[in-house]
KOLLUMLO-734257 format. One record per residue: residue number from 1; x, y negated, z of N, C-alpha, C in turn; residue in one letter. Coordinates in Angstrom, 1 decimal, m for minus. Last residue first. Layout:
KOLLUMLO-734257
R  seq    n.xx    n.yy    n.zz   ca.xx   ca.yy   ca.zz    c.xx    c.yy    c.zz  type
R  NUM       X       Y       Z       X       Y       Z       X       Y       Z     a
...
end
This chain:
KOLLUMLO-734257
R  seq    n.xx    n.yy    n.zz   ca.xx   ca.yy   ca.zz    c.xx    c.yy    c.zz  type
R  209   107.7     1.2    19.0   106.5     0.0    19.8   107.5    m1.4    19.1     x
R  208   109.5     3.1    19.1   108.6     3.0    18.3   107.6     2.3    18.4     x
R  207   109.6     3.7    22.5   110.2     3.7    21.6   109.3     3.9    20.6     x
R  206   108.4     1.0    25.2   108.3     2.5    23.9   109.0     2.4    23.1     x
R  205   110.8    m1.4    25.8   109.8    m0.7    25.6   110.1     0.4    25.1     x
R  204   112.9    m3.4    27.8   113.2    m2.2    27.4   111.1    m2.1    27.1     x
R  203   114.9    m6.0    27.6   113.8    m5.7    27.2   113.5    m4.2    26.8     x
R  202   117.7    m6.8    29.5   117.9    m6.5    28.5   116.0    m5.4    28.4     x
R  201   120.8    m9.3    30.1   118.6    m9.1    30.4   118.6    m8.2    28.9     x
R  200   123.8    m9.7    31.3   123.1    m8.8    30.1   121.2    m8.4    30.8     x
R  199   125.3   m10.5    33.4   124.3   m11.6    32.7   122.9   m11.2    31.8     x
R  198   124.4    m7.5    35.5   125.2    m8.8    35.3   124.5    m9.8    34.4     x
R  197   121.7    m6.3    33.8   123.1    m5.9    34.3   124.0    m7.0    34.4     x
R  196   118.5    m5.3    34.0   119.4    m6.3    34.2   120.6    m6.3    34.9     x
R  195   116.0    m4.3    32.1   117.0    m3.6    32.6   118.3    m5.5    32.7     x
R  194   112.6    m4.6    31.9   113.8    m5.7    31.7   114.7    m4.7    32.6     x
R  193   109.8    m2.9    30.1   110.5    m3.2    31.8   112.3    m4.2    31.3     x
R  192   106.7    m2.3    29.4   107.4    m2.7    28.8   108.3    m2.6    30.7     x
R  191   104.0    m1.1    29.6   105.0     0.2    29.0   106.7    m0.9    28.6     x
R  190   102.0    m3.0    30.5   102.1    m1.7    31.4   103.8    m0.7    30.7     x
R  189   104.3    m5.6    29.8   103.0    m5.2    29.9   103.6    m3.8    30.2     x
R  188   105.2    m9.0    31.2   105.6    m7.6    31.4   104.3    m6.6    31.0     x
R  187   105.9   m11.8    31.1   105.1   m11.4    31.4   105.6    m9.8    30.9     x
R  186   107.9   m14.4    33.0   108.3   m13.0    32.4   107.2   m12.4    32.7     x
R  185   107.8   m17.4    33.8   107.0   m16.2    34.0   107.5   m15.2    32.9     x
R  184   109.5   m20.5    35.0   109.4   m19.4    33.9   109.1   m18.4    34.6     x
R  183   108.5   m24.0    36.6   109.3   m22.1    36.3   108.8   m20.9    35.3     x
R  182   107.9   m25.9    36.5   108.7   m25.9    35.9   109.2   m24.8    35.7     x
R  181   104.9   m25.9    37.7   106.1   m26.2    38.6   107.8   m26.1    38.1     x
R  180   103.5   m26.5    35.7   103.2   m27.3    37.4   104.1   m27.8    37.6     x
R  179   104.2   m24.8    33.9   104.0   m26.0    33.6   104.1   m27.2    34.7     x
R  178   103.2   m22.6    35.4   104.7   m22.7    34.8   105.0   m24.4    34.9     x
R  177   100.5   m23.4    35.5   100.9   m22.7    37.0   102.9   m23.3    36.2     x
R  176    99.9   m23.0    33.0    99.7   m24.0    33.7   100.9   m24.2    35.1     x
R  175   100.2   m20.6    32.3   101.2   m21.2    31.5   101.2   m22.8    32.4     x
R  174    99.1   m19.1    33.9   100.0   m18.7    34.1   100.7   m20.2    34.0     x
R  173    96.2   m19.9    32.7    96.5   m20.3    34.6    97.4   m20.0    34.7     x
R  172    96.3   m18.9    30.4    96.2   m20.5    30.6    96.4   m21.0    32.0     x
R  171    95.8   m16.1    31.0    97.6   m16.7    30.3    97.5   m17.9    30.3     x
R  170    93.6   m15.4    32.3    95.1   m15.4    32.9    95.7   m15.8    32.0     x
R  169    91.3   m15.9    31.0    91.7   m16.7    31.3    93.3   m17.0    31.9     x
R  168    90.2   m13.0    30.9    90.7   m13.6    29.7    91.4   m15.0    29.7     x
R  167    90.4   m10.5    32.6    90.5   m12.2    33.2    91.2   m12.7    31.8     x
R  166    91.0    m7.9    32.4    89.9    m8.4    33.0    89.5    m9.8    33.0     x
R  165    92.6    m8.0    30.2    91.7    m8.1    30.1    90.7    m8.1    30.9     x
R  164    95.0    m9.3    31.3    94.1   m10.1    30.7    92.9    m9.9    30.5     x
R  163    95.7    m7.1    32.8    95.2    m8.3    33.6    94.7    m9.3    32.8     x
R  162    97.0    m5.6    31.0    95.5    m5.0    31.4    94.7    m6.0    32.4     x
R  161    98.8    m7.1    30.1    98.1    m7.0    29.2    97.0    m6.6    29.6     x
R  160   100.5    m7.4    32.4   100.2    m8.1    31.9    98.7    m7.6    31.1     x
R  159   101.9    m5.6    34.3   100.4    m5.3    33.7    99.9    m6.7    33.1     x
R  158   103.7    m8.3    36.3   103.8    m6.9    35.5   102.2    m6.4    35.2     x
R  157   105.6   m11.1    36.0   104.0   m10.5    36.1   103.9    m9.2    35.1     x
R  156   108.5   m12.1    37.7   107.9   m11.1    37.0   106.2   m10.9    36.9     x
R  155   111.1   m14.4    37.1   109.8   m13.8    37.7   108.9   m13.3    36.7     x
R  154   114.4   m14.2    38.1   113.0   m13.8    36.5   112.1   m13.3    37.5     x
R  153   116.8   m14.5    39.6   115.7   m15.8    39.4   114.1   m15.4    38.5     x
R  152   117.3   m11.8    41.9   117.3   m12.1    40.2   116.4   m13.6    40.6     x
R  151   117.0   m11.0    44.5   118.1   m10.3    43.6   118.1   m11.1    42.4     x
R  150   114.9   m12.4    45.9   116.2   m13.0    45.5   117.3   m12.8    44.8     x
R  149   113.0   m11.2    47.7   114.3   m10.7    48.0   115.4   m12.0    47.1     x
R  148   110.6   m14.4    48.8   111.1   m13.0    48.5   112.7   m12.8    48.5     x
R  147   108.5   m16.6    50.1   110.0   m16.3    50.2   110.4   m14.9    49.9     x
R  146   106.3   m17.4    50.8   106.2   m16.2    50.0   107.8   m16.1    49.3     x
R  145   104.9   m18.9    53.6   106.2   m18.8    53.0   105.7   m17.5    52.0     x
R  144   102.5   m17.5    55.1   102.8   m18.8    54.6   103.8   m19.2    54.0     x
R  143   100.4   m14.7    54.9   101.8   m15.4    54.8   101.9   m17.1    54.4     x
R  142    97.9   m13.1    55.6    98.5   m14.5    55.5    99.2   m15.4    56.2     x
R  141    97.4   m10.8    54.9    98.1   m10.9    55.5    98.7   m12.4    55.9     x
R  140    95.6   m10.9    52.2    95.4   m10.7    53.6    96.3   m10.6    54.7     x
R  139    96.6   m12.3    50.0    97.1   m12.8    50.9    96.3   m12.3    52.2     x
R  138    94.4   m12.3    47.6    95.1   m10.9    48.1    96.2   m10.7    49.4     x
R  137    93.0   m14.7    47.5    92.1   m13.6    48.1    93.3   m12.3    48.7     x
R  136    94.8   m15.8    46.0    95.1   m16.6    47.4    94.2   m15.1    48.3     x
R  135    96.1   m15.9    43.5    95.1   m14.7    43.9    95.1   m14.5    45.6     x
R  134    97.2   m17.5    42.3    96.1   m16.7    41.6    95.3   m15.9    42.3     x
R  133    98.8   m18.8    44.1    98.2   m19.3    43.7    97.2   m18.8    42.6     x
R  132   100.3   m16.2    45.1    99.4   m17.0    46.1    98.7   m18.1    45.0     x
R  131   101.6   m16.2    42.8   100.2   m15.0    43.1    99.5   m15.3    44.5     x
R  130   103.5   m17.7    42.4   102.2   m17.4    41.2   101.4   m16.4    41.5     x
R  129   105.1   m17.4    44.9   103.9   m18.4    45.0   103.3   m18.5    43.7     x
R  128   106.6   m15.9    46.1   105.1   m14.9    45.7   104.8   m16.2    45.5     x
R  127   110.2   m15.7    44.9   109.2   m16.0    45.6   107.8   m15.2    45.1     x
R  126   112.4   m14.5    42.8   112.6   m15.1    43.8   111.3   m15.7    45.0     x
R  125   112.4   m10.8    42.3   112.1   m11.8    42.1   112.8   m13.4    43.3     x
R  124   111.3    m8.8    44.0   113.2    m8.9    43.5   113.4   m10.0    43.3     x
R  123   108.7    m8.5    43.9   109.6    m9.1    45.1   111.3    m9.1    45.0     x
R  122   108.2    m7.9    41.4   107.9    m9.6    41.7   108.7    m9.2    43.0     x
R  121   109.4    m5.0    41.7   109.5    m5.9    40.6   109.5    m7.7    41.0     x
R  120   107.0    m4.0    43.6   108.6    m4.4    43.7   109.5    m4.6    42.9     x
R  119   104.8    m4.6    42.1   104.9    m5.2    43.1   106.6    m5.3    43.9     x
R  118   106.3    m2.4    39.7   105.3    m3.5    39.9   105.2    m4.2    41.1     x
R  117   109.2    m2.0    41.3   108.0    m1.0    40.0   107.1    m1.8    40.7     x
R  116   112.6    m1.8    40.7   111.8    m2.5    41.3   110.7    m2.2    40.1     x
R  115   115.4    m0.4    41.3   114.6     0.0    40.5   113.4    m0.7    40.9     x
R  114   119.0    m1.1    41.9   117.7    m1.1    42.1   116.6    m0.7    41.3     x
R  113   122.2    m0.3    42.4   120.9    m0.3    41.2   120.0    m0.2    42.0     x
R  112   124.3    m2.8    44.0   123.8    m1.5    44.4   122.4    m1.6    43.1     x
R  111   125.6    m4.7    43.6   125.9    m4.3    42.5   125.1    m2.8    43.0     x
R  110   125.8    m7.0    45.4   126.6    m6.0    45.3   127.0    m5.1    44.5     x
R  109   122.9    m7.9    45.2   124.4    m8.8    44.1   126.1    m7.9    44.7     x
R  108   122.0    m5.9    46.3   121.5    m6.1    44.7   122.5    m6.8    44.2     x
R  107   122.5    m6.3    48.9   123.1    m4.8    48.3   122.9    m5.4    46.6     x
R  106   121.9    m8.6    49.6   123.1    m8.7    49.7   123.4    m7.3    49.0     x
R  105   119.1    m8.2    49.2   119.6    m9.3    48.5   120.8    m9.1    48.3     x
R  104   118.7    m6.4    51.1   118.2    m6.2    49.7   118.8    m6.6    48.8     x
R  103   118.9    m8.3    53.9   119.6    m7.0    53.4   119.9    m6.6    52.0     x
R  102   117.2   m10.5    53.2   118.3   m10.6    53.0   119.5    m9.7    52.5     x
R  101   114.7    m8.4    53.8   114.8    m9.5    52.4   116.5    m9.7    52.4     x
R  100   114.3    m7.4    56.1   115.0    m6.3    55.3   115.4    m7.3    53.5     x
R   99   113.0    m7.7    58.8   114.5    m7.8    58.3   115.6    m8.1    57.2     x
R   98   111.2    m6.5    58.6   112.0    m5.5    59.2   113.3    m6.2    59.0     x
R   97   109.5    m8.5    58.3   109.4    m8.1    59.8   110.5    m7.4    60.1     x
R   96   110.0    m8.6    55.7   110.4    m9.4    56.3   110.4    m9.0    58.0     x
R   95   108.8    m6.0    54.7   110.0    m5.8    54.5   111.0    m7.5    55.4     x
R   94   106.3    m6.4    55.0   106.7    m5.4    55.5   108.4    m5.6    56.0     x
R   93   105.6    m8.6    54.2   105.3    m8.8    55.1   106.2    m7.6    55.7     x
R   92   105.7    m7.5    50.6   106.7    m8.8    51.6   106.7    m8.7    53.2     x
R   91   104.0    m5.6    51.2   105.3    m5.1    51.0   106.5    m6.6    51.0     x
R   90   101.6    m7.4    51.2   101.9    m6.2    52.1   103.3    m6.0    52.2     x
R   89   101.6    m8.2    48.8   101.7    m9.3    50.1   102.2    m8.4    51.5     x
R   88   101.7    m6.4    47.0   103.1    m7.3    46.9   103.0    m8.2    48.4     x
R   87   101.3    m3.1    47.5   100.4    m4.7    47.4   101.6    m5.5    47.8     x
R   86   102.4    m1.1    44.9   101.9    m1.6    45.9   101.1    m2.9    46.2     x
R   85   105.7    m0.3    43.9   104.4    m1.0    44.2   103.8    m0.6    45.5     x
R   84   109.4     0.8    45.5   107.6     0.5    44.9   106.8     0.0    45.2     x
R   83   112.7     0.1    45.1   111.1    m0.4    45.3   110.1     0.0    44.8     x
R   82   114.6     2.5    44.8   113.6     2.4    44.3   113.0     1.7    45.1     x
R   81   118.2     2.7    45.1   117.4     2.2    45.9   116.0     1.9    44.7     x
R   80   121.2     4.7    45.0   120.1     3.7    44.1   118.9     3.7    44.9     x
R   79   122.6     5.8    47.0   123.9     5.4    45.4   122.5     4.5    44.4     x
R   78   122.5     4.7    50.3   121.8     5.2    49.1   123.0     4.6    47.8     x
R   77   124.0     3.7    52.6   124.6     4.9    51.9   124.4     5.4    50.7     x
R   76   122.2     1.7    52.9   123.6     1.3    52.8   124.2     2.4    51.9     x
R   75   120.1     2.8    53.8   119.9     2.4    52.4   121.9     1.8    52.3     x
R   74   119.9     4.5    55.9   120.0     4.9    54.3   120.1     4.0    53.5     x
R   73   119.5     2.4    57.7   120.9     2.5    57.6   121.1     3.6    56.0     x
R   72   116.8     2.5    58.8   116.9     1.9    57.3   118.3     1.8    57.5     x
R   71   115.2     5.1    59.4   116.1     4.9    59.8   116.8     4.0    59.0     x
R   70   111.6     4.2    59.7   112.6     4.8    59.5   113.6     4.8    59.4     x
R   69   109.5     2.7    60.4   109.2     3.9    60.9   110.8     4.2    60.8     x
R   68   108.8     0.4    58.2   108.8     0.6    59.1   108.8     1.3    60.3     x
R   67   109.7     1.6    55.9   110.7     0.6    56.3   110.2     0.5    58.2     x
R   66   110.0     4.8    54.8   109.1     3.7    55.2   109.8     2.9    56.0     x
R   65   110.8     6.4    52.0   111.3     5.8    53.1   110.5     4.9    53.6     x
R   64   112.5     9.8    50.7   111.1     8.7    50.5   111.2     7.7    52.2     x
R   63   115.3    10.9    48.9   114.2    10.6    49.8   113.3     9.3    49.9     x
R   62   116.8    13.3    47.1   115.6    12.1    47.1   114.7    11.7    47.9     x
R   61   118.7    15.0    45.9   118.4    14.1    47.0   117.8    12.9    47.0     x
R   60   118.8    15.5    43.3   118.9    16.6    44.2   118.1    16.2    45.5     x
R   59   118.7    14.6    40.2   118.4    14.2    41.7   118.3    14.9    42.5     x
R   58   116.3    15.9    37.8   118.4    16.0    38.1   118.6    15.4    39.5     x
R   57   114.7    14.8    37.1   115.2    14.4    36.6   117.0    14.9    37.0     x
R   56   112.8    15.8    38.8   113.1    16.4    37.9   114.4    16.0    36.9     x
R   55   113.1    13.9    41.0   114.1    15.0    41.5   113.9    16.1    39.8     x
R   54   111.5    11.5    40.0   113.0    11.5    40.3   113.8    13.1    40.4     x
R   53   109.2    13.2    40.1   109.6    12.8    38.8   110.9    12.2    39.1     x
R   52   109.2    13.3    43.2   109.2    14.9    42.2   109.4    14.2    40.8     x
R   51   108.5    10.8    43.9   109.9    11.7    44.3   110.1    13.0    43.0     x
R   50   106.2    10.8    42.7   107.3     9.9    41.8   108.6    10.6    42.5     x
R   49   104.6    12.2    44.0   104.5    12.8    42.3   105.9    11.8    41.7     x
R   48   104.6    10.8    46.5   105.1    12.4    46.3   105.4    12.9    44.9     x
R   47   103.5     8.5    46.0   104.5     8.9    46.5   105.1    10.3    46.1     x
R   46   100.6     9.7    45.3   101.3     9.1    44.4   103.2     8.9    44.7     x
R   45    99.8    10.6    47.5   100.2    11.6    46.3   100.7    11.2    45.9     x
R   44   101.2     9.6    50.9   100.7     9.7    49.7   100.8    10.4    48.5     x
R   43   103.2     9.8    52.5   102.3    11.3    52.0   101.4    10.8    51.1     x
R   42   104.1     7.9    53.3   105.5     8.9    52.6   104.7    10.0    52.4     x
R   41   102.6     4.5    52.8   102.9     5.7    53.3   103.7     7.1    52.1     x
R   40   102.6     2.4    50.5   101.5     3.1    51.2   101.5     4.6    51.8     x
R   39   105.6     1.9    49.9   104.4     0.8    50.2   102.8     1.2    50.7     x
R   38   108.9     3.1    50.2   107.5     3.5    50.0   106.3     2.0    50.2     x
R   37   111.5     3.1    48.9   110.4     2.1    49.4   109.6     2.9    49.2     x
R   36   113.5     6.1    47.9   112.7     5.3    47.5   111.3     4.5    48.6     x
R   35   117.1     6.5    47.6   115.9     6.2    48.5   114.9     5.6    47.7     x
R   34   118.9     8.8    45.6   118.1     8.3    46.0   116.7     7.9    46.8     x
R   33   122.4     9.9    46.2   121.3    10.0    47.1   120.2     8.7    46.4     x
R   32   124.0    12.3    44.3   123.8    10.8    44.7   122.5    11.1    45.7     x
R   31   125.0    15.2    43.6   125.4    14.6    45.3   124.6    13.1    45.4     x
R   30   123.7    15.4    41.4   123.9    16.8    42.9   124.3    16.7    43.6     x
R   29   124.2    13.6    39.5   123.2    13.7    40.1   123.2    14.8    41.5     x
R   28   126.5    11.4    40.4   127.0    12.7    39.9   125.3    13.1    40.8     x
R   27   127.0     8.6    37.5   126.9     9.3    39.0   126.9    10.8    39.1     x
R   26   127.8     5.8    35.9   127.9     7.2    36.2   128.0     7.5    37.3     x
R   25   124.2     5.6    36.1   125.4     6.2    36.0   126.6     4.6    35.9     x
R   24   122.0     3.8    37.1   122.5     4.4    38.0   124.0     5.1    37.6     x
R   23   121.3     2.9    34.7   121.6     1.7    35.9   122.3     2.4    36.7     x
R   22   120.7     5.0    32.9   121.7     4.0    32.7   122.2     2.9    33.9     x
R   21   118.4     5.9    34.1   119.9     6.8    34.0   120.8     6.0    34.2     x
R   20   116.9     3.8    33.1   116.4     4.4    35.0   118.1     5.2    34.6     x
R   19   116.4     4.3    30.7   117.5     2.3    31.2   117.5     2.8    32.7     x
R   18   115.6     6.5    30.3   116.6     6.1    29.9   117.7     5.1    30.2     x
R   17   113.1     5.6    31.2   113.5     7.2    32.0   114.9     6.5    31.7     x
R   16   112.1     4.3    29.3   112.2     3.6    30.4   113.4     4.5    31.5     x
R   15   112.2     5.8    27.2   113.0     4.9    27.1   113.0     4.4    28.3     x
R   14   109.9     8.0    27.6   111.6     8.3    27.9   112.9     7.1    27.9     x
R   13   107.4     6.4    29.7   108.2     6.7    28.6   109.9     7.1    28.7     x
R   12   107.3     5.6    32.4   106.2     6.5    32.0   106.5     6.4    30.6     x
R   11   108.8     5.4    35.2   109.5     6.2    34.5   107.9     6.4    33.4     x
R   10   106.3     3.3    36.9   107.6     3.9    37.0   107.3     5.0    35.6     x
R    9   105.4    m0.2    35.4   105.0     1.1    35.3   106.4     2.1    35.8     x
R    8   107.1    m2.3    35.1   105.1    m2.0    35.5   105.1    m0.8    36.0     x
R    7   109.9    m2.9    36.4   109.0    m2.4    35.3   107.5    m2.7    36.2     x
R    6   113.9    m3.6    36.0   112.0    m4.1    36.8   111.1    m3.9    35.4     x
R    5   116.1    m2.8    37.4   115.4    m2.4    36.6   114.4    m2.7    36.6     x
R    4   119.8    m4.2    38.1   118.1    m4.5    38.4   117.6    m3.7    37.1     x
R    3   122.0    m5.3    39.3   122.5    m3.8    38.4   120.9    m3.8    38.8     x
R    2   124.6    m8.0    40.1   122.8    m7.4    39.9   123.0    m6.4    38.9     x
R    1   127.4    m8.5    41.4   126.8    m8.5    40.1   125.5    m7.6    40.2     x
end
């Protein structure tokens, strides 16, 4: 059974902080272990400011993990596994060399919580082909398959709303793109995230939004 949190944005309202508790309990924050994907190295700031917003949270043990460097047998042991963003073509490429798509797949319908934050969000998902075909430019890595992890069928386009406004045209090339190929787009704006428990999809925003 899938125990999925997929957002835009990590932890950046209490309600979100809130469905991030709920996936994980009950646990016992002073002994669980969270790993978190890294996508642009384990020194990044930005890395480092979301370990420290997990470990305020009560988290004792929190580590930060590069798939490619690192000992990926934590993640069996991990009690919740954080994907992060990133560049979604990158963090496919990464995580296929290592292996690591099926792995992912088989801990997510195990029931291990994931936390998937914009780019690892869509790779929970089941494929990259609404962003190979929006944005064929971001495929520097060029993949030919955009075969992702698989945890969930809901494909995700997170920042919706600030991607319109660069590109007032993005919700006619979405609904087309849908339309093509029969599949459904779950658009996602920067403060909104889908907590997914077994069958239960459940729409998490701001409170008071």
């Amino acid at each position: 059974m899938s125990n999925l949190l997929l957002s835009s944005r990590a932890f950046c309202h209490v309600t979100l902080t809130h469905a991030f508790l709920a996936l994980v309990s009950p646990v016992n924050r002073t002994t669980a272990k969270i790993v978190i994907i890294v996508n642009n190295g384990k020194k990044h700031p930005k890395m480092l400011e979301l370990q420290q917003t997990v470990r305020r949270l009560g988290f004792v043990d929190v580590q930060l993990l590069d798939v490619l460097t690192d000992d990926l047998t934590v993640l069996d042991t991990a009690t919740a596994i954080i994907l992060n963003g990133g560049y979604e073509f990158l963090l496919l490429k990464n995580l296929r060399q290592m292996h690591l798509l099926q792995r992912l797949r088989q801990l997510a319908l195990a029931g291990k919580p994931i936390y998937g934050i914009s780019a690892g969000a869509i790779l929970l998902g089941p494929d990259l082909d609404l962003y190979a075909q929006l944005y064929p430019e971001d495929n520097t890595e060029r993949l030919t398959t955009t075969t992702a992890i698989g945890a969930t069928t809901i494909r995700i386009y997170p920042h919706y709303e600030v991607h319109c406004e660069l590109n007032p045209q993005l919700p006619q090339l979405i609904a087309d793109w849908a339309r093509q190929t029969g599949a459904s787009v779950t658009r996602l704006t920067n403060d909104q995230g889908l907590l997914l428990q077994g069958s239960r999809v459940q729409l998490i925003e701001r409170s008071g939004s």
